[in-house]
C-alpha positions as CSV (number, residue, x, y, z in Angstrom):
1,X,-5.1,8.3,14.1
2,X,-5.5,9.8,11.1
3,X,-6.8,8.9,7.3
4,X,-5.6,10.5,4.4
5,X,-5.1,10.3,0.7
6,X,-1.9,8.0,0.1
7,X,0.6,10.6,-1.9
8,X,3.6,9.7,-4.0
9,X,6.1,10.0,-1.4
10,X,4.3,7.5,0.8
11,X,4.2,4.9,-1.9
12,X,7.8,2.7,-0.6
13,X,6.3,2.7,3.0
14,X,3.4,1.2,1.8
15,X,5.4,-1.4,0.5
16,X,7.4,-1.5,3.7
17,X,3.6,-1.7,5.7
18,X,3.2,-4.8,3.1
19,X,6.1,-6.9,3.8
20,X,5.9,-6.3,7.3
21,X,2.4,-7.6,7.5
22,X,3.1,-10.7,5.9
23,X,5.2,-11.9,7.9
24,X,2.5,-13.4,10.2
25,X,1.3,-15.4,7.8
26,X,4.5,-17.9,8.3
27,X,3.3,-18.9,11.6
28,X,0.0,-20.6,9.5
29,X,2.5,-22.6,6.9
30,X,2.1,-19.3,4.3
31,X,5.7,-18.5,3.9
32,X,4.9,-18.1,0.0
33,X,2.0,-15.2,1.0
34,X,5.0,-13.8,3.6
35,X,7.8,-13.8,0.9
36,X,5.3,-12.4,-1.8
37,X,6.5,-8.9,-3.2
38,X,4.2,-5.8,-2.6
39,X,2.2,-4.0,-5.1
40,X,5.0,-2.6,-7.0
41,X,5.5,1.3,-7.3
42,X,3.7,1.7,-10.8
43,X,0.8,0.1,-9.2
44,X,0.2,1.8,-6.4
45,X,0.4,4.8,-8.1
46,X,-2.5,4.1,-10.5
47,X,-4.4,3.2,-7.2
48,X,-3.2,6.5,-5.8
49,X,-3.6,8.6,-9.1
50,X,-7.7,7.1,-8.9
51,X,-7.8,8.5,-5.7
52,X,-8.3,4.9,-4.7
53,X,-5.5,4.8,-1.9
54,X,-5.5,5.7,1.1
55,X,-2.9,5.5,5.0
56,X,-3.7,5.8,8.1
57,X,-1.0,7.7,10.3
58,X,0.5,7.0,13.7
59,X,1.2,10.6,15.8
60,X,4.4,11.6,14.6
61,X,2.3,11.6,10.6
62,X,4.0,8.0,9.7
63,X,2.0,5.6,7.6
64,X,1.3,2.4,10.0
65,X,-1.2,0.8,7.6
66,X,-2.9,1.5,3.8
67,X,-5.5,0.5,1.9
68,X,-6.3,0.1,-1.8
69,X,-9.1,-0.4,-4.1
70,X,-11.4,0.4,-6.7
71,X,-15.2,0.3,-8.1
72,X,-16.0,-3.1,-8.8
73,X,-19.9,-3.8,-10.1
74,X,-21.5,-1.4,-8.1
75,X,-19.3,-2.3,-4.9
76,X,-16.2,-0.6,-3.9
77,X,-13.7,-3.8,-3.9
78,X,-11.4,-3.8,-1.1
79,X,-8.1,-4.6,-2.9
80,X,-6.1,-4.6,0.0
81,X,-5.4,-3.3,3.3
82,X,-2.5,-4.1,5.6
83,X,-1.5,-2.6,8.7
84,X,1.8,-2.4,10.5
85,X,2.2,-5.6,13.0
86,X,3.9,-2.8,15.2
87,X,0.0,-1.1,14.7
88,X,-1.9,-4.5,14.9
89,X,-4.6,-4.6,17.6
90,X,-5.3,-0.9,17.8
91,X,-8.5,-0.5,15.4
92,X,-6.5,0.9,12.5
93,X,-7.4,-1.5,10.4
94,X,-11.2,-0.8,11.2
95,X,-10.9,3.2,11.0
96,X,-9.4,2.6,7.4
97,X,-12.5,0.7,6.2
98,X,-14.7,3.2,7.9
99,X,-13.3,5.9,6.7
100,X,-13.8,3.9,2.6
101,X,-17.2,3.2,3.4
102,X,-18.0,6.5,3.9
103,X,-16.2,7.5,0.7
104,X,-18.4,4.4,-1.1
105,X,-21.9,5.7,0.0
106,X,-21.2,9.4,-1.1
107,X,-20.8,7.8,-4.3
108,X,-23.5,6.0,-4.1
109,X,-22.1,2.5,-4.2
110,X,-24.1,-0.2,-2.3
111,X,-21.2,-1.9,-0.2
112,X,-17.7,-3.1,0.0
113,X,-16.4,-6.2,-1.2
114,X,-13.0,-8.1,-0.8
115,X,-11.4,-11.6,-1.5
116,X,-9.7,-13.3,1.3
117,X,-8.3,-16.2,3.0
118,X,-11.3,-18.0,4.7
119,X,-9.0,-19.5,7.9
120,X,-6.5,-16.9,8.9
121,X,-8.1,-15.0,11.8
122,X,-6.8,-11.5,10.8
123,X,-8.7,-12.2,7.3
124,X,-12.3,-13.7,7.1
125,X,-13.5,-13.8,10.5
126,X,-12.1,-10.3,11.0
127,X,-14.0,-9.4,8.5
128,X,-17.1,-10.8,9.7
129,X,-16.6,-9.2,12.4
130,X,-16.9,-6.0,10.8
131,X,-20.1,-7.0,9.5
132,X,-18.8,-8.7,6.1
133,X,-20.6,-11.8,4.9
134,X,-18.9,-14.8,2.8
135,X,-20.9,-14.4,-0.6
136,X,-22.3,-17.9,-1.9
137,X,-20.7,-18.7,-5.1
138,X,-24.3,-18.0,-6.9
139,X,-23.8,-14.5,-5.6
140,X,-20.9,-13.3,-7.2
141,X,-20.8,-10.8,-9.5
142,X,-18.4,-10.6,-13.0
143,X,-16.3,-8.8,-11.6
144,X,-15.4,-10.7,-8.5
145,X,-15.8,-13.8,-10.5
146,X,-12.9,-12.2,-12.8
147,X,-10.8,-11.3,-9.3
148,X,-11.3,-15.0,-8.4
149,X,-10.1,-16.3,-11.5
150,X,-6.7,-14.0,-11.4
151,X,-6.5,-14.9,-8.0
152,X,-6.6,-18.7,-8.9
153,X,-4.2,-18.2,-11.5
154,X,-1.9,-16.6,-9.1
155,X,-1.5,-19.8,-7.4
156,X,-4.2,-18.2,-4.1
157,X,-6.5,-21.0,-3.7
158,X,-3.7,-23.4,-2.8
159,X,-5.8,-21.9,0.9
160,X,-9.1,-21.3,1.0
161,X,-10.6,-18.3,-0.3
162,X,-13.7,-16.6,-0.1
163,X,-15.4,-13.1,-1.4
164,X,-17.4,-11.1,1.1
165,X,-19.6,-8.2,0.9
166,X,-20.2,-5.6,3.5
167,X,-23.9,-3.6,2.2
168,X,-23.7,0.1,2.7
169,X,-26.6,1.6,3.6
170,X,-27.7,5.4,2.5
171,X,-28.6,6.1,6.3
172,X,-24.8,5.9,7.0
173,X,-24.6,2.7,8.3
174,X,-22.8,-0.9,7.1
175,X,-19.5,0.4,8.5
């Protein structure tokens, strides 16, 4: 498997990876989250034009799975990542937010942070499994407060939410 900058040719696959991966999210009463568009075009490419996107490649050099982001409060925020059902269950997923927390450190960011759905097993507890903890309300920063707040206007927390951190530390570990 291998990580690489997203470029602006792999942009529609990405959106391909997106649709795909919702679909799972019907069998949990989601259908909204599975019929939701992907990140349009212009989107992705200000992700990809920050150097803030990044696929993960099957053998033959196809995207299988992607992930987005950006600086958020000292954290690199964990957009979104989605991986190919046809890729699910292979560690691609994991390698991709390896591969970003290795990217935060060098930059010297303290962690990773993301907003997801607190009861879908491919979200939150995957995450903790990774080593991601559900932040206490108290804990949030302004700027995940703010991603909370567009989140809730976008009609997410009709499910649970939560925000979780992962810490990065400068000895090259937290992935």
């Amino acid at each position: 498997m291998t990580v690489r900058a997203a470029t602006s040719a792999d942009l529609p696959a990405l959106q391909d990876i997106e649709r795909a991966a919702g679909e799972p999210f019907r069998i949990f009463g989601m259908p909204e989250i599975a019929d939701d568009e992907p990140p349009p075009l212009d989107l992705l490419e200000r992700f990809r034009k920050a150097g803030h996107a990044w696929v993960a490649e099957d053998p033959a050099g196809r995207p299988v799975a992607y992930l987005i982001g950006e600086p958020v409060d000292g954290a690199f925020h964990i957009e979104q990542v989605s991986v190919h059902p046809d890729a699910a269950h292979q560690g691609v997923g994991r390698t991709l937010i390896a591969y970003v927390a290795g990217r935060a450190r060098r930059q010297g960011l303290t962690g990773l942070s993301l907003t997801t759905f607190a009861e879908v097993p491919w979200n939150a507890p995957y995450y903790e499994r990774l080593g991601f903890r559900v932040l206490a309300e108290h804990e949030l920063t302004p700027g995940l407060r703010g991603i909370r707040a567009a989140e809730a206007e976008y009609g997410l927390d009709r499910w649970p939410r939560v925000c979780m951190r992962l810490p990065l530390e400068a000895s090259g570990r937290g992935t």
